[in-house]
Structures are given as structure tokens and as C-alpha cells.
C-alpha positions as CSV (number, residue, x, y, z in Angstrom):
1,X,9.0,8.1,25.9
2,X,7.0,7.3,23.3
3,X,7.1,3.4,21.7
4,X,8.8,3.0,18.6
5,X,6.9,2.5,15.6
6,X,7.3,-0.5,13.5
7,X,4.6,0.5,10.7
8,X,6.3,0.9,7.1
9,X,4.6,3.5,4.6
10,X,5.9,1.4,2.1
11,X,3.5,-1.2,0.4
12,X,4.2,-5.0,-0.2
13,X,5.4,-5.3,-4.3
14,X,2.0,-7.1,-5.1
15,X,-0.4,-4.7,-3.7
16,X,-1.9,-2.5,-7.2
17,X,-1.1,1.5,-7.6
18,X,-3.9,3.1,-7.5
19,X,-5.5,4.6,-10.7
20,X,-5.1,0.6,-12.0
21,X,-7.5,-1.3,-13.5
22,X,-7.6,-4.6,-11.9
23,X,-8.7,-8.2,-12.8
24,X,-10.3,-11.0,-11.7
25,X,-7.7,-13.0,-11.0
26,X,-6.0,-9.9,-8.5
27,X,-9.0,-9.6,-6.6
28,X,-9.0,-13.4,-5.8
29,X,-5.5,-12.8,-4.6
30,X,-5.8,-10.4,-2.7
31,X,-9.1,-11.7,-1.3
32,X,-7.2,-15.2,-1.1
33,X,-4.4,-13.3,1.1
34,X,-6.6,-11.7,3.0
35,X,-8.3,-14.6,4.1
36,X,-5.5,-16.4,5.0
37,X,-4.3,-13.5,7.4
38,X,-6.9,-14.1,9.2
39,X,-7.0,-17.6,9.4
40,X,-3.3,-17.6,10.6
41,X,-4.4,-15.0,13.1
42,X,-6.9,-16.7,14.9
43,X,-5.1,-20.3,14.8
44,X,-2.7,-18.6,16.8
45,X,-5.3,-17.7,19.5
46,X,-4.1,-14.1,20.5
47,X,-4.8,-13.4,24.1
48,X,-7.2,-10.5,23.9
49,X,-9.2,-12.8,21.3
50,X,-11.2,-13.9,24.4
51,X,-12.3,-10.1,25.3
């Protein structure tokens, strides 16, 4: 039996279609969500973070 997937195709409304130009001010965004992602996943300390 094989695990049931929880990954969507479907992309978050903020993300940028490709073929567009972007600015600035998106790539601090996204680089500013990006980082944040992280920093939320470590402050949880996930168990296999140790490996």
C-alpha cells in the first residue's frame, strides 16, 4: 500500500508565472519567505536534524 501523497501541484497565489519579469522588491519576498522557512524549521528542532 503505498502512502498517500499530500504534495499539491498547485502553487501558493504569490509565487510569479514564469515568463515574468520580476522586481526587486519580489525577490526580497520571496528571499524574506524563504528565510523564514527555515528559521521556523530549525526552531522547531526536527528529530533527524541531529543525523
Amino acid at each position: 500500500m503505498e502512502p498517500s501523497s499530500t504534495w499539491s501541484p498547485c502553487l501558493p497565489t504569490w509565487t510569479p508565472s514564469r515568463g515574468r519579469e520580476t522586481s526587486e522588491s519580489d525577490t526580497a519576498l520571496a528571499t524574506g519567505i524563504a528565510q523564514q522557512s527555515l528559521d521556523d524549521l530549525i526552531r522547531v528542532e526536527p528529530a533527524w536534524l541531529d543525523c
